[in-house]
C-alpha positions as a printed NumPy array, in Angstrom:
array([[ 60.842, -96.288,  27.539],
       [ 57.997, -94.447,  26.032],
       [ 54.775, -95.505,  26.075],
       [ 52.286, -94.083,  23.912],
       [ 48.251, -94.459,  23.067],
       [ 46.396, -93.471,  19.63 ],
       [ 44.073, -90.826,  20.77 ],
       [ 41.228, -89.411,  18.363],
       [ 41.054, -85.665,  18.208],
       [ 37.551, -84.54 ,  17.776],
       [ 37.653, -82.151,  15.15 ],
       [ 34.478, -79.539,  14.36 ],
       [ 33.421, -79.628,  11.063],
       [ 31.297, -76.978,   8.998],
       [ 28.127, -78.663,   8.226],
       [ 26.123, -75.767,   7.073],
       [ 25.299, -72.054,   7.802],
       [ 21.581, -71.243,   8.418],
       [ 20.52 , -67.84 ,   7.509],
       [ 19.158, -66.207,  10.495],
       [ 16.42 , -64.138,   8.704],
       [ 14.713, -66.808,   6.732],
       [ 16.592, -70.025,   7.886],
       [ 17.778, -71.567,   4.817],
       [ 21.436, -72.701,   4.182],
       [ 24.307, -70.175,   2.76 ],
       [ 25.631, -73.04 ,   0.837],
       [ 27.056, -71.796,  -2.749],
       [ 24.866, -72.528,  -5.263],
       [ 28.651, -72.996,  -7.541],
       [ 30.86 , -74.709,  -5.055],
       [ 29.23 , -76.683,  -2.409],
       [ 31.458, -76.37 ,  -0.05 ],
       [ 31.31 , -72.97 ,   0.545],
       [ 28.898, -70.639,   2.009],
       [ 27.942, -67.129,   1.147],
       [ 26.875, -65.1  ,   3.819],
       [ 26.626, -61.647,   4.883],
       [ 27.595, -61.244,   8.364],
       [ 26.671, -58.415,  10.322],
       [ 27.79 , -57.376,  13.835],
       [ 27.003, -55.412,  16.706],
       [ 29.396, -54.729,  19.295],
       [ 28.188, -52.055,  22.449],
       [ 30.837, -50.405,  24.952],
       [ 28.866, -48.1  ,  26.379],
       [ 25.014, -47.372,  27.729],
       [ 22.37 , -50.139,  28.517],
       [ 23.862, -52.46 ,  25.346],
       [ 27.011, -52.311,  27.631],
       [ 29.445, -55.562,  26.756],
       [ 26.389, -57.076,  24.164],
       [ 27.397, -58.508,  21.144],
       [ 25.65 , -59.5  ,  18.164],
       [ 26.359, -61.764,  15.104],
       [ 23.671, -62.301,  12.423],
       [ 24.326, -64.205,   9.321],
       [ 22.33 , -63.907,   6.406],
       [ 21.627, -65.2  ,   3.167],
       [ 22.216, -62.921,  -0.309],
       [ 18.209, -62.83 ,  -0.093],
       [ 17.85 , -61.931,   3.357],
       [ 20.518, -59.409,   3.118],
       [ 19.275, -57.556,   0.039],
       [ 16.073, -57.541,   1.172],
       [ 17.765, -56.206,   4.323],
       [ 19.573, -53.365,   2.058],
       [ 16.471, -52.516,   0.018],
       [ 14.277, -51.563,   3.672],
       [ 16.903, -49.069,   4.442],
       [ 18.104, -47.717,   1.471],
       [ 14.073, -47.016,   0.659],
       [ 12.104, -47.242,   3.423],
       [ 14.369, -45.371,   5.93 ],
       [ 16.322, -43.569,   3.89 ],
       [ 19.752, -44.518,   5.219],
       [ 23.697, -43.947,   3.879],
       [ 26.152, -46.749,   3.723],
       [ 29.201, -47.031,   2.137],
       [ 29.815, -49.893,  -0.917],
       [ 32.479, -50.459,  -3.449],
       [ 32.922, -53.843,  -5.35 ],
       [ 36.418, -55.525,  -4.034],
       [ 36.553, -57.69 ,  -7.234],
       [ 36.315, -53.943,  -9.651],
       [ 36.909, -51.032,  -8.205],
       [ 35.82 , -49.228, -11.296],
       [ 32.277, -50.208, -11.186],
       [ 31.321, -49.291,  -7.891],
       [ 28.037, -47.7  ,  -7.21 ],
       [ 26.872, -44.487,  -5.481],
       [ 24.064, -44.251,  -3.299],
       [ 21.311, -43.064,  -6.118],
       [ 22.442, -45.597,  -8.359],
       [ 21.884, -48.622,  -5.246],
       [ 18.702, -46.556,  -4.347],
       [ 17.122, -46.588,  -7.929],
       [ 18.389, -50.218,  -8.375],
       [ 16.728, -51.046,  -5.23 ],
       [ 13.391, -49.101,  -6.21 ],
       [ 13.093, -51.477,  -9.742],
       [ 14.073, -54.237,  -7.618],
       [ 10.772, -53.393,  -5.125],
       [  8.53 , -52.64 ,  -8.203],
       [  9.513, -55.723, -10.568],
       [ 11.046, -52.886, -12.862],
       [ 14.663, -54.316, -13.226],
       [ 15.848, -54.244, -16.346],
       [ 16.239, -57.374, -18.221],
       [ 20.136, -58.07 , -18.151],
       [ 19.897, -56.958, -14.087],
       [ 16.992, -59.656, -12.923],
       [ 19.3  , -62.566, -14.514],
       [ 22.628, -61.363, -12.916],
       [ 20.258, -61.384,  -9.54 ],
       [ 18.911, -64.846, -10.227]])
């Protein structure tokens, strides 16, 4: 004979992501139940970081903000492409002078309201 008991699993749920710059929620402004997040990671094998690692998730603000300090302010490479088209990916002058309008309220028109 078999004797058996109803147990209830706990279960974690998702609640919300917090952005860790500026600590407002990742939730998708066009499907609530998602987030949108940059994540960014830091793993260290060798030297006094030895065994660290690092997880930061930001929001879109919080990471373009992020992208727009280094890009202009120290002057750094990183690669990008668009996974949704290929085609339309940009190069590092065209994310620089995007990034430069962006800092001096220069954006073109059609630009600001994709970014809004």
């Amino acid at each position: 004979m078999r004797k058996t008991k109803t147990v209830v699993a706990r279960k974690t749920q998702l609640v919300d992501v917090i952005c860790d710059g500026c600590g407002c929620s990742c939730r998708s402004q066009l499907d609530r139940n998602e987030f949108e997040t940059a994540e960014i990671t830091g793993v260290f094998n060798e030297g006094d970081p030895a065994g660290d690692r690092f997880h930061i998730e930001l929001c879109s603000a919080c990471f373009f903000d992020l992208l727009e300090w280094f890009l202009l302010d120290k002057k750094g490479v990183l690669e990008y492409y668009n996974i949704v088209d290929q085609d339309q990916s940009a190069d590092m002058d065209e994310l620089r002078l995007y990034f430069a309008h962006r800092r001096s309220g220069t954006l073109p028109v059609q630009l600001a309201q994709e970014e809004e």
